[in-house]
Structures are given as C-alpha cells and as structure tokens.
C-alpha positions as CSV (number, residue, x, y, z in Angstrom):
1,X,0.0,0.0,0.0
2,X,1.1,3.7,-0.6
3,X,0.5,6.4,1.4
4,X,-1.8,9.3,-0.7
5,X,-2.7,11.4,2.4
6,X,-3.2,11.9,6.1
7,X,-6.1,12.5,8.3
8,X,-5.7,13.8,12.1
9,X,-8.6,13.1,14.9
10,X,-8.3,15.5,17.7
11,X,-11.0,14.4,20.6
12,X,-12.5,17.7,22.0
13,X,-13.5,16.0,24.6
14,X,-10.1,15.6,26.7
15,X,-9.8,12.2,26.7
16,X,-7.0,10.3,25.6
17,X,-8.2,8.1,23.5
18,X,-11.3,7.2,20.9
19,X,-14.0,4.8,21.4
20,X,-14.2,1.5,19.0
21,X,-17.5,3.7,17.1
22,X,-14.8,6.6,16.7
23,X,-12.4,4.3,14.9
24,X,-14.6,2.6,12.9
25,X,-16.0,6.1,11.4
26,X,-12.3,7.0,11.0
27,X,-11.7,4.2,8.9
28,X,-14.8,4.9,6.8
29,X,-14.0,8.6,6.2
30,X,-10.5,8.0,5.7
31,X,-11.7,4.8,3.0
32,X,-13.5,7.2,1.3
33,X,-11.3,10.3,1.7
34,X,-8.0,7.9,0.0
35,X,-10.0,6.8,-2.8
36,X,-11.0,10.6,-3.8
37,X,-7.2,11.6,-3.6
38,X,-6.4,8.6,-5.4
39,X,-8.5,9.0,-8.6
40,X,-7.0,12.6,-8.3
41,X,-3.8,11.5,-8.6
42,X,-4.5,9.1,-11.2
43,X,-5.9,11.4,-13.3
44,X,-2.9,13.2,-13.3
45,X,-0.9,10.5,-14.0
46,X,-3.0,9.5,-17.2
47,X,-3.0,13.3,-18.2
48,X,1.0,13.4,-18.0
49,X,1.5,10.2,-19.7
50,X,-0.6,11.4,-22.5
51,X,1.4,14.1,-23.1
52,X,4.9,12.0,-23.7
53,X,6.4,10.1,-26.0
54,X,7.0,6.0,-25.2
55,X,10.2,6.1,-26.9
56,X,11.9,8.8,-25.5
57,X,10.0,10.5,-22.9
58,X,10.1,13.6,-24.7
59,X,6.5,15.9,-24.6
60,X,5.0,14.4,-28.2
61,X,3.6,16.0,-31.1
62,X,0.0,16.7,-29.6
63,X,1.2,18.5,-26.9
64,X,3.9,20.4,-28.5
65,X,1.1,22.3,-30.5
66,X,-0.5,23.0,-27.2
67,X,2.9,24.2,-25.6
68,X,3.8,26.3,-28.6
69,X,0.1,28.0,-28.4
70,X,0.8,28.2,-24.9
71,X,4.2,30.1,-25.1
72,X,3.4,32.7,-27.4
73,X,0.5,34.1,-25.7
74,X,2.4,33.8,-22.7
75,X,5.8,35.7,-24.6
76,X,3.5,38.4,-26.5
77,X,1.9,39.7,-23.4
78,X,5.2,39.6,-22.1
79,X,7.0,41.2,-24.9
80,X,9.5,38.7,-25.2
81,X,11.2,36.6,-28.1
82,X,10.5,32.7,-28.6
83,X,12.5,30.9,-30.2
84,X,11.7,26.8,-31.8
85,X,14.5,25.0,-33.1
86,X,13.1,21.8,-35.7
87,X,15.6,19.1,-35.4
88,X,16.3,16.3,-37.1
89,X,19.1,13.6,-36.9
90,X,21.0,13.2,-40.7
91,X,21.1,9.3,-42.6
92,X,19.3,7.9,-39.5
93,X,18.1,5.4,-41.8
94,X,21.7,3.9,-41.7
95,X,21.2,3.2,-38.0
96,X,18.4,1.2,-38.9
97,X,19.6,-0.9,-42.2
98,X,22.8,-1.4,-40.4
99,X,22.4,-1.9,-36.7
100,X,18.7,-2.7,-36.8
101,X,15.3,-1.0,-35.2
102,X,16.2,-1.9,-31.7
103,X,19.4,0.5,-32.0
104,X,17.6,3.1,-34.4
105,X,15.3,3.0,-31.1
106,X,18.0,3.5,-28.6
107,X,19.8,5.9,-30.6
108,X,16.2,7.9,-29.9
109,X,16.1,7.5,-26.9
110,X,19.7,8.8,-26.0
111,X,19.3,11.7,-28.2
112,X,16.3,12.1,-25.9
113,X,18.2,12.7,-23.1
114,X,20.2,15.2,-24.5
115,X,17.7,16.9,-25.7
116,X,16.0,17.2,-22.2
117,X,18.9,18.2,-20.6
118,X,20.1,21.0,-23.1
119,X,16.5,22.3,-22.5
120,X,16.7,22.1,-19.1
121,X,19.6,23.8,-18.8
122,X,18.1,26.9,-20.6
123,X,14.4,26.5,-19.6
124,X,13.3,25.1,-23.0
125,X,10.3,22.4,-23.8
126,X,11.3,19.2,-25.6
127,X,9.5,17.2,-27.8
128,X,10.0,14.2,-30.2
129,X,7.9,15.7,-33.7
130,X,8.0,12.4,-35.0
131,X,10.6,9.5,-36.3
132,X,14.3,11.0,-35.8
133,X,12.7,14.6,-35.8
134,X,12.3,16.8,-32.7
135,X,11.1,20.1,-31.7
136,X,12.3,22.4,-29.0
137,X,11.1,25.6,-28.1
138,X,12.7,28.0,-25.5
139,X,10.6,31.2,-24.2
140,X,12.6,34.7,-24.0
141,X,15.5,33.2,-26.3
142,X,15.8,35.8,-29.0
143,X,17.8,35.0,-32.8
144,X,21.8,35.0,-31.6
145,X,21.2,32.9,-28.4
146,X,19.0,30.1,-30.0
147,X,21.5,29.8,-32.9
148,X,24.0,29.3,-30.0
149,X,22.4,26.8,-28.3
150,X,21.5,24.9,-31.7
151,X,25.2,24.8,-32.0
152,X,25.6,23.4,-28.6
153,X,23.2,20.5,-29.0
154,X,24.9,19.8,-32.5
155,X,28.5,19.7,-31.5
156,X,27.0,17.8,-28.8
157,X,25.3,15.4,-30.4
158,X,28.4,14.7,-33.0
159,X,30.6,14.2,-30.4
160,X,28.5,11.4,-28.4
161,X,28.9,7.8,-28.6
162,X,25.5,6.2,-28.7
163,X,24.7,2.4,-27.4
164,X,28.1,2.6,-25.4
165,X,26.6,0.5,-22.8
166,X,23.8,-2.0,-22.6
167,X,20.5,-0.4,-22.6
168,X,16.9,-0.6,-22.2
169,X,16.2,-1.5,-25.9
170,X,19.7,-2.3,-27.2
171,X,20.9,-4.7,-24.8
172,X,24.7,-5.1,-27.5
173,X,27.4,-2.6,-27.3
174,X,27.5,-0.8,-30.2
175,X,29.3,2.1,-30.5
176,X,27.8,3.9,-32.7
177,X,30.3,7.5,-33.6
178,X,29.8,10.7,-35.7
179,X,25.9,10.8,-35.6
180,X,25.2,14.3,-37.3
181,X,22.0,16.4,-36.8
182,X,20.6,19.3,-39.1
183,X,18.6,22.3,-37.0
184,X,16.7,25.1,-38.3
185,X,15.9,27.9,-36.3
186,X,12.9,30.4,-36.3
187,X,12.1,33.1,-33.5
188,X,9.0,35.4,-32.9
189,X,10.5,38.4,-32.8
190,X,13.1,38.0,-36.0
191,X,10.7,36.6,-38.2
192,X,7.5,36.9,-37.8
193,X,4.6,39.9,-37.6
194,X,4.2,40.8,-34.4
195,X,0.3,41.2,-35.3
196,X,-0.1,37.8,-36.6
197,X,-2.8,35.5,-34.2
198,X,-1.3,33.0,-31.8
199,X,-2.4,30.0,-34.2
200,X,-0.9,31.2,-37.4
201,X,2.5,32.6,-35.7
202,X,2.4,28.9,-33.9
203,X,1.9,27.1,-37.3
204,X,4.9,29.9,-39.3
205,X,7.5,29.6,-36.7
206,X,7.1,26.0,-36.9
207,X,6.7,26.0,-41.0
208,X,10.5,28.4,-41.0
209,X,12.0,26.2,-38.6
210,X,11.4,23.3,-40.4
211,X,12.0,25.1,-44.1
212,X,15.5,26.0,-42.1
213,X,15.7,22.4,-41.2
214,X,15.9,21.4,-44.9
215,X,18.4,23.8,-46.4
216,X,20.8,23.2,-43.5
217,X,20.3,19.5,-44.8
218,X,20.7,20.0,-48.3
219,X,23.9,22.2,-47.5
C-alpha cells in the first residue's frame, strides 16, 4: 500500500483516547477520503503520460502544438522573443539498415536525453515531432542565443557515442560514432509579424524552422 494522504482526529473532549464507534467512522471517512485523492492522482498520471512520447520521454507532437500555443500568448503579453529549433538527426536510416530497429530506437532514446537536458539547462520544452525529428522551443530566447544553443546540441550530439553501454532497448554494445544532426531555427521576434494571431504565428514559426531544417540539410 502507498500512502496518498493523512487524516488527524483531535478528541475535543479531553480524553486520551477514541472509542471502538470513533475508529470505525475513521476508517470509513479515511476509506472514502483515500480513494477521492487517489483518482486525483490518477488522473494526473493519465494526463501526463498522454502528453509524452514511449520512446523517448520527450512531450510528443499533440502536446507540442498546445505548448507552442501556450508560449506565445504567454511571450507576447510579455513582450519577449520565442524561439523553436526543428531538429532532425542526418542518414538515420543507416542506423536502422545497419544496426537494426532496436538500436535506431535507442539511438532515440539517447538523443532524448540530450535533448532534455540542453532544454533544461536553458528553460526550453522538448518534444519528439516524429521519427528522428524533434522540436524544441525556448521562451525569451531571442535569434543569436538560439543559434548558440542549436550549435551546442549539434556539437553535442556529433561528439556522443550512442549504445556505449547496454540499454533498455539495445541490450549489445554498439558504439555507434559521428551521428550528425541538421537544425533550423525560427524566433517570434526575428521573423515573424508581431500582429499575426497565436495560431498562425504557432503554425509559421514551426513552417520556417522546419524550411530551415531542410536547407541546412541540403547544405
């Protein structure tokens, strides 16, 4: 059993202790009181698993359109820059044909945890978009210091050795090196009207990071 809660009886009457009819009501209110704070937390639990991704643990793609709704009301009352970097890891496919799906898998997943904790570290939102492509978007990060910190995750990421121990999906040593990424970058304030609604500057920052995405693929 886990403890969800705790409930105090205080006898107003002075004496030390409760009759058997006082602990039996106790255990009915407190029966009925656990299983209310139970299904609360429940509830939560199912509403935060809905928002991830299995694989990585990442927010995933429904969420991320909530998030990115989310943060530029939030930064245009604040008059603030928002930045969203699309991301997307280069010949992934390799992985796969070479190694197989359980290491294309893991590779996702540790790229997941780099992602969350380059986020972290600047108070960003992580999310897996889809196959080997992921979104991150960082509130009050303007142009220079989004490039920056696209450059940090990609130098990052090239210089990581993925499956160098067993893990949860790849149980082999693999080691695999020199994994590239491509990024494109978009903020609110560099390139986008600032009388634009929050759905359509949600949907063009996404559309010009991801059109950034692409050339810095093809080039």
């Amino acid at each position: 059993q886990d403890i969800c809660g705790v409930l105090e009886l205080i006898n107003r009457k002075g004496h030390p202790s409760f009759s058997e009819q006082d602990r039996n009501l106790l255990d009915v209110f407190a029966g009925y009181i656990s299983i209310s704070i139970q299904n609360v937390l429940d509830g939560r639990a199912a509403q935060e698993i809905a928002k991830r991704d299995n694989l990585t643990g990442l927010f995933n793609d429904r969420y991320l359109h909530v998030a990115v709704s989310e943060a530029v009301a939030s930064c245009k009352r604040a008059g603030s820059d928002l930045a969203v970097l699309f991301l997307d890891l280069d010949f992934f496919k390799r992985v796969n044909d070479s190694h197989g799906h359980l290491a294309g898998s893991q590779v996702l997943r540790e790229a997941g945890q780099i992602l969350r904790r380059k986020t972290a570290n600047a108070g960003g939102l992580p999310a897996r978009y889809g196959g080997d492509e992921f979104v991150l978007i960082f509130p009050g990060v303007d142009l220079d210091r989004a490039v920056d910190l696209a450059e940090e995750i990609r130098a990052e990421i090239l210089s990581t050795t993925f499956c160098a121990k067993p893990g949860e999906i790849q149980r082999e040593v693999i080691n695999l090196r020199g994994l590239t990424c491509s990024i494109g970058v978009a903020t609110l304030k560099a390139h986008l009207d600032e009388e634009s609604g929050p759905e359509e500057t949600k949907g063009m920052l996404l559309r010009l990071a991801d059109a950034a995405m692409y050339v810095a693929k093809e080039t």
